[in-house]
N, C-alpha and C positions, 0 to 999 in steps of 0.2 A: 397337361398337368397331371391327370389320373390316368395312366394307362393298366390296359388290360390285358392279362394272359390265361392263353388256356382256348379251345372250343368251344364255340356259342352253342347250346341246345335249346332255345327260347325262341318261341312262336313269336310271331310280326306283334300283335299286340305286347308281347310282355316288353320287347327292344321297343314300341313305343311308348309304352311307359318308362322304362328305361332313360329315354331320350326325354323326354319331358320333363323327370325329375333330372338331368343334367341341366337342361335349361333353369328350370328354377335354381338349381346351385350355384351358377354364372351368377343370376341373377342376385343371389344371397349375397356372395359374396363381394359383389360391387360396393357393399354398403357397411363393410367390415372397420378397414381400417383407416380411416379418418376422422375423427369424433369431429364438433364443431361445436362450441360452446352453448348450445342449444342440448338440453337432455332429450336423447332418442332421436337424434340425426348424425349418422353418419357416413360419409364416403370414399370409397377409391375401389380399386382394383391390383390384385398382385401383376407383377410382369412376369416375365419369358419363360415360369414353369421352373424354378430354382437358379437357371444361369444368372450371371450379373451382365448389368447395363448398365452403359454409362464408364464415367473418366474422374477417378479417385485417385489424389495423389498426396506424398507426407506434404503435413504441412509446418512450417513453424509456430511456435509456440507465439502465446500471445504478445504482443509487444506495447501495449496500453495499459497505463496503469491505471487500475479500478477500485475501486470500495462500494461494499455492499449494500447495497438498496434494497435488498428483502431476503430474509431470512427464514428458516424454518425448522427446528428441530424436531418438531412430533413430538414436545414432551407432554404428560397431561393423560387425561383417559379420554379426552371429546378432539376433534378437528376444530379447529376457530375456524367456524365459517364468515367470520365477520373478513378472513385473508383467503379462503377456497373459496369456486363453486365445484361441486361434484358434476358432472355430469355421467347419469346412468344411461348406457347405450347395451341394448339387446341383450333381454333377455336378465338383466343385472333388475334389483332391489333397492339399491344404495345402505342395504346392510352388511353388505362382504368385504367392509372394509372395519379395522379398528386403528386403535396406540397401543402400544403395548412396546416398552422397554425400546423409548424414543426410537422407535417408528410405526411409517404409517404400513400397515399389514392389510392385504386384500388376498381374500382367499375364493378360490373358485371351482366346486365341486365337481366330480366324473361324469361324464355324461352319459349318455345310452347308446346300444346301435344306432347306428343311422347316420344318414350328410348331416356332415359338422359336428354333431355330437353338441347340441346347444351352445351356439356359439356365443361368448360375454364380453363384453367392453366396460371398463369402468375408468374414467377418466378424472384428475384433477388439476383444477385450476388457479393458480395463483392470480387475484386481482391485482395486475401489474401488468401496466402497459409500458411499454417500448416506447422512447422518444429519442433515440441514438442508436448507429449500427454500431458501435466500440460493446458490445456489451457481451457479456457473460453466463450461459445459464448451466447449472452443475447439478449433483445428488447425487448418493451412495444409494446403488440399487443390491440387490440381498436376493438368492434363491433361496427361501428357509425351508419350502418342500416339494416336489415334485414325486405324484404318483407316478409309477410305472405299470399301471398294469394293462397289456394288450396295446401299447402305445399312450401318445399324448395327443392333445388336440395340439393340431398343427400350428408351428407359430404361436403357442403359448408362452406366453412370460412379461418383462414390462417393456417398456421405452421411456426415453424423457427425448420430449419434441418441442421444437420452435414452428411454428403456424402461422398463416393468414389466408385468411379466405379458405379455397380447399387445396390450399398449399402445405405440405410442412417439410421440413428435415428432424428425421429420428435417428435416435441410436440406444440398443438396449439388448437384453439376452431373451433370444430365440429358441425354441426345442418344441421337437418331436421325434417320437419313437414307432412311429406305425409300422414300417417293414410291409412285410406280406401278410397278406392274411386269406384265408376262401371267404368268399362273398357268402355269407347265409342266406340271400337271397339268391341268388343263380349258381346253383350246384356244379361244381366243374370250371368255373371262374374264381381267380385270386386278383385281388388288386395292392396299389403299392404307391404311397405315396411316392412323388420328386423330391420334397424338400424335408428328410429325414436329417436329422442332424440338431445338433444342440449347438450354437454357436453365437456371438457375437453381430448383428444386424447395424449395416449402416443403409437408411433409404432415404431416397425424397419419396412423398406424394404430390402428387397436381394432375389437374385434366382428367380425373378417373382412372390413374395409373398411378402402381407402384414399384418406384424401379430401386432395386437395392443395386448397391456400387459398391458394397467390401458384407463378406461375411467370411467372419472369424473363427476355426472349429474351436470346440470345446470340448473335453472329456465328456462320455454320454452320463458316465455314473458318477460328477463330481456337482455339487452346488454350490456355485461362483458369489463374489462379492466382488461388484468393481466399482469406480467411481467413473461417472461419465460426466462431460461436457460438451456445447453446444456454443461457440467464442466465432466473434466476426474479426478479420484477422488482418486489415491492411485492407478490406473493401471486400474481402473473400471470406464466404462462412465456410467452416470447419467445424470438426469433431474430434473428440480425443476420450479415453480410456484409460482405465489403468487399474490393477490391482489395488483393494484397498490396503493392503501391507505393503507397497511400493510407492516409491515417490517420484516413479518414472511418468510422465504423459506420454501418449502413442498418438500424435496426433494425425489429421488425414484433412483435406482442404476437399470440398465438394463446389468447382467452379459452378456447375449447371442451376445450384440454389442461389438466384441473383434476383431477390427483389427490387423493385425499384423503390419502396418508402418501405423503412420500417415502422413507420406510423399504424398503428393497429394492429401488430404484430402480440402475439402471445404464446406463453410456452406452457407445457403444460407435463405431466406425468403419469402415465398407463398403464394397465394392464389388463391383456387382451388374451383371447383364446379362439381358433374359429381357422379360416380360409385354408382349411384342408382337402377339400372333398368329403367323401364316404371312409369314415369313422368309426372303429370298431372297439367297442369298452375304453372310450378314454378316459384318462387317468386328471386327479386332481392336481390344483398347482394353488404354490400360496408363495406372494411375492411381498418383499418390503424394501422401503423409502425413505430415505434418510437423509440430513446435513442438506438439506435444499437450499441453494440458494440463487439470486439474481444481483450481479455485480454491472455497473455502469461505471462510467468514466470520471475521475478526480482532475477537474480543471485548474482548481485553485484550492490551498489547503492554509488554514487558520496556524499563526504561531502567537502564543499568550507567553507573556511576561507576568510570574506572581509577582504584585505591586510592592517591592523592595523598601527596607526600614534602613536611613542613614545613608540612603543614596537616591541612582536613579541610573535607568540601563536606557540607552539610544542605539538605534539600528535603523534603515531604510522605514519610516511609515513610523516609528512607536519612540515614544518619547514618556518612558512611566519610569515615575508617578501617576501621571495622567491618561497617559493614550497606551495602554500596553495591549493591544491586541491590531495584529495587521494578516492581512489576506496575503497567500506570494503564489505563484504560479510554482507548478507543481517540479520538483527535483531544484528552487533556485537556491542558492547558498545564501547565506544570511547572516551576517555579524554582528555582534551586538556588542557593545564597550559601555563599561561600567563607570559611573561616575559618583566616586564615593564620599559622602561627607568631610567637614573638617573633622581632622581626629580619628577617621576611619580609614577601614581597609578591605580589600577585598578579600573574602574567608575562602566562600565556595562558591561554584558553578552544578546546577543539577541541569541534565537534559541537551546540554552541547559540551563542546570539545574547548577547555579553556587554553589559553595561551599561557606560554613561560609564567609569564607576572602574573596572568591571571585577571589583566586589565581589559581583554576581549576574549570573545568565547564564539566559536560557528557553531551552526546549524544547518545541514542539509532538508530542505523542506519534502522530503518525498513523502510524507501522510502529516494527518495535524498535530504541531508539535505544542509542549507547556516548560519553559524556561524556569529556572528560578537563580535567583546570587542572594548569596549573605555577606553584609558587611560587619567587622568586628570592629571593635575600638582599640585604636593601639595611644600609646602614650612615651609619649618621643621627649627624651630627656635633654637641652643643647649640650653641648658639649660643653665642661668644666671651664674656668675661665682664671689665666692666671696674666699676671701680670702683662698685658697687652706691652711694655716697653721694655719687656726681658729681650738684652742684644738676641740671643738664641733664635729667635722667635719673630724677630723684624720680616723675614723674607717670606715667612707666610700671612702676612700682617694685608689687610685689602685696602689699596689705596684710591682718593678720588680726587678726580681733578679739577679744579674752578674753572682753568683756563678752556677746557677741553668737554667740561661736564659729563666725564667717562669714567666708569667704575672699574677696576680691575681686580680680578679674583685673583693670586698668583697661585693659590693652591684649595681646589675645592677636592671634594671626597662625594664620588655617586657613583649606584650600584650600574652591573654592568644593564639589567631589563630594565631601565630608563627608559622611555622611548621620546623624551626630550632633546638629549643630546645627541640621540639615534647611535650609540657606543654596544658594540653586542658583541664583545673581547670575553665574555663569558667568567669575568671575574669582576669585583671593584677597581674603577679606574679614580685617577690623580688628574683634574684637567687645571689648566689656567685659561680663564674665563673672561672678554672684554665686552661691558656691557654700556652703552653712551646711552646718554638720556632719551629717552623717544624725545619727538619735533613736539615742541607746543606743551610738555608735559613736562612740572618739576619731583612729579614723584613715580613716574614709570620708567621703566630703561629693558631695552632691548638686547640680545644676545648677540652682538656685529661678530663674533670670532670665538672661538676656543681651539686649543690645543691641549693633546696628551703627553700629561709630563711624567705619567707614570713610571718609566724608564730612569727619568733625570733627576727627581727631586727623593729622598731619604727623610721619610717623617722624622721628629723628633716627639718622642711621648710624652713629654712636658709643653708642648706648644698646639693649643687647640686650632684646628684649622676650617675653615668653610666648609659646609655638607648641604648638598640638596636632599631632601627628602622625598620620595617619588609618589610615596602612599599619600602624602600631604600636599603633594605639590608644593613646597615651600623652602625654600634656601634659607640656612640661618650661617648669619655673620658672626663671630664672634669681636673678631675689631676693623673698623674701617677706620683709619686714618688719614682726616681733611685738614689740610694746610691751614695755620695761624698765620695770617697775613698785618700789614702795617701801611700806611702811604707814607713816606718821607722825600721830602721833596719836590713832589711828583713819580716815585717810583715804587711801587711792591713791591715790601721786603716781605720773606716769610722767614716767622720767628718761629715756628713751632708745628705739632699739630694738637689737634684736638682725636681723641679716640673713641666713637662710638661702636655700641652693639646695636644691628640689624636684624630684620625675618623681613623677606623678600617673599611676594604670594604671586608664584605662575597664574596665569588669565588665559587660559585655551582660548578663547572667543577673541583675544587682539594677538595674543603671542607675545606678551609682554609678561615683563616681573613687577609687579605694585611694589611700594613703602609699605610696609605693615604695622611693623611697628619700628619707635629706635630710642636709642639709651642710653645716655653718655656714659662713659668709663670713666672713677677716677685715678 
């Protein structure tokens, strides 16, 4: 770790003191970097003297979708402790921290000659336990200062880690400057740290080791800002980075972090200074904490219908008026069809995707959604009405039959977004329409056929013809003409007819046309 150059000139006792206080340094530093939610306990040890150990490779991005379960911005002049515990570890106060200009700021003074140069851990913890591996932990970490003078305490800066037990995975900005220096104590001796460098740290802790697997260089003389993460990734934890002016992630899968429960599991946010060795005028460091937060997995997401006037909207699960709120698993599609009063119409759709006519509307459920429709009132004039027995006029005239009890439309008029007729010619179509009594009923009748005569038949503008209304659902007649019949003899003659005006009310729930109302002509 601390190698030495130069000629020894020190008598046997000063190299056992020497050696002594190494010992004691081992021993310091076993106890540096692993906090444990307990204030003033901490553990681990660094690994192999700067090399990396261990098998780090890209990872992909996350592929779960989340919403956030705990948040934190740092706004305010206090920490709500009622959401941290602080814990103070070595040599800390639990006053080197503040807010200031949403975030959280810990600053940690220069320390003196000597091993370690007062080594400080100050840790924070969010009260939020883990009950899922799908989960997410993030924060904008901040260099806002870094003394330079005669180096820095080794390994100073933050981390944001996931833990359990004396396990964790970290990731956060590292630095030190120590170089070479002459020993003030042993004239004719320099010493020098390994792990010089300002860079980027990715490690696990466990078992009283810390083994880094990716360290990132950095400018010596620049002060970073990046956004870190901490995401379980298909059953693999990973880590990822990234400039906070960038919307890249760099992420990195770390196989060797494989708890078996993440039950008990907690993450937390650091900033540490310490496991250098012999330390010579280290310099101060003041780090900050930002946009914290903890995202878990969205199993099932809420879609609300605001409870509509002059109607009522149905989809899978909501039938409002009444029921307008349904749960749906998370990305499922969702339709919803409007069903509008008599005399209404569909205006608007807020919050999905409406259809042509504006009679159904989707929703893709990937977060919780809030629906809304407005119905307007419209006012449907029939069609004028002229002499129903002008010759002109016969061939769009609607006949019925006694013998047959079948109504036949020769010429109706509906628009091409029907979705009755299922006509989607993307204009107003001309259909003739054969509609026989439904079985058992003398005032309903069924659609047995239609045909587009729109090619064949040349309106005449003096002769009103049959139109369904789609906003209304309602067909109006203007004349149907039923046979004037006689017996003589024993046989039916027909003398004549009789001309009534009709309104026919579609029934979705049977599929039938009701009588509505009728009106003899004279």
């Amino acid at each position: 770790m601390n190698k030495y150059i130069g000629q020894p000139v020190q008598s046997c006792p000063n190299i056992l003191e020497r050696l002594i206080k190494r010992v004691w340094f081992i021993l310091y530093i076993l106890s540096i970097l692993i906090p444990t939610a307990q204030a003033g306990e901490v553990s681990g040890v660094i690994g192999t003297g700067g090399g990396l150990v261990g098998v780090v490779v890209a990872a992909p991005t996350q592929n779960t979708t989340l919403s956030t379960s705990f948040s934190e911005q740092f706004s305010g002049s206090q920490l709500d402790l009622s959401k941290w515990t602080v814990s103070k570890d070595y040599n800390t106060s639990g006053n080197e921290y503040s807010l200031q200009n949403n975030k959280l700021r810990v600053s940690f003074p220069g320390g003196t000659n000597g091993f370690m140069g007062q080594p400080m851990v100050l840790s924070f913890y969010p009260k939020y336990e883990f009950t899922s591996e799908n989960i997410s932990v993030r924060t904008t970490m901040t260099e806002i200062a870094r003394s330079k003078v005669d180096g820095q305490k080794d390994n100073s800066g933050g981390s944001l880690c996931l833990k359990r037990d004396d396990s964790a995975l970290c990731i956060g900005v590292h630095g030190n400057y120590s170089g070479y220096h002459p020993d003030p104590n042993f004239p004719g001796w320099n010493y020098y740290n390994t792990y010089v460098g300002h860079r980027i740290a990715i490690y696990v802790t466990g078992g009283g080791n810390v083994t880094y697997y990716k360290e990132i260089q950095l400018d010596l003389n620049t002060l970073y800002s990046f956004d870190f993460k901490i995401f379980n990734n298909s059953g693999v934890w990973s880590v990822a980075y990234k400039d906070v002016n960038s919307s890249n992630w760099i992420p990195f899968s770390i196989p060797a972090f494989a708890p078996k429960s993440i039950i008990g599991y907690k993450s937390y946010i650091q900033t540490h200074t310490g496991d250098g060795g012999y330390t010579y005028k280290t310099g101060s460091i003041t780090m900050g904490f930002s946009n914290f937060a903890i995202e878990t997995p969205v199993s099932n997401v809420s879609l609300t219908v605001n409870t509509p006037i002059h109607g009522e909207v149905t989809a899978t699960g909501i039938t409002c008026g009444t029921d307008c709120t349904e749960n749906y698993p998370i990305n499922t599609p969702v339709t919803l069809a409007a069903k509008p009063a008599s005399n209404f119409a569909v205006d608007s759709w807020i919050g999905c995707n409406a259809s042509a006519d504006k009679q159904t509307c989707q929703v893709t459920m990937d977060a919780a959604k809030s629906v809304n429709v407005t119905f307007k009132q419209i006012t449907v004039t029939p069609p004028a009405l002229l002499s129903p027995l002008a010759p002109q006029c016969v061939e769009y005239q609607a006949n019925y039959s006694l013998k047959t009890k079948t109504l036949v439309l020769p010429v109706v008029t509906l628009s091409s977004t029907t979705s009755l007729m299922k006509v989607s010619t993307g204009k107003t179509e001309l259909l003739k329409v054969t509609m026989p009594l439904a079985p058992k009923s003398e005032t309903q009748f069924r659609v047995s056929a239609f045909e587009v005569v729109t090619s064949t038949v040349q309106l005449k503008s003096e002769c009103p013809v049959s139109t369904y209304v789609a906003a209304e659902e309602r067909a109006y007649i203007p004349a149907i003409g039923i046979p004037i019949t006689v017996t003589l003899g024993g046989k039916t003659i027909e003398t004549g007819k009789a001309f009534y005006q009709a309104t026919l009310k579609w029934l979705s729930t049977t599929g039938l046309f009701e009588i509505e109302t009728v009106k003899p002509l004279q």
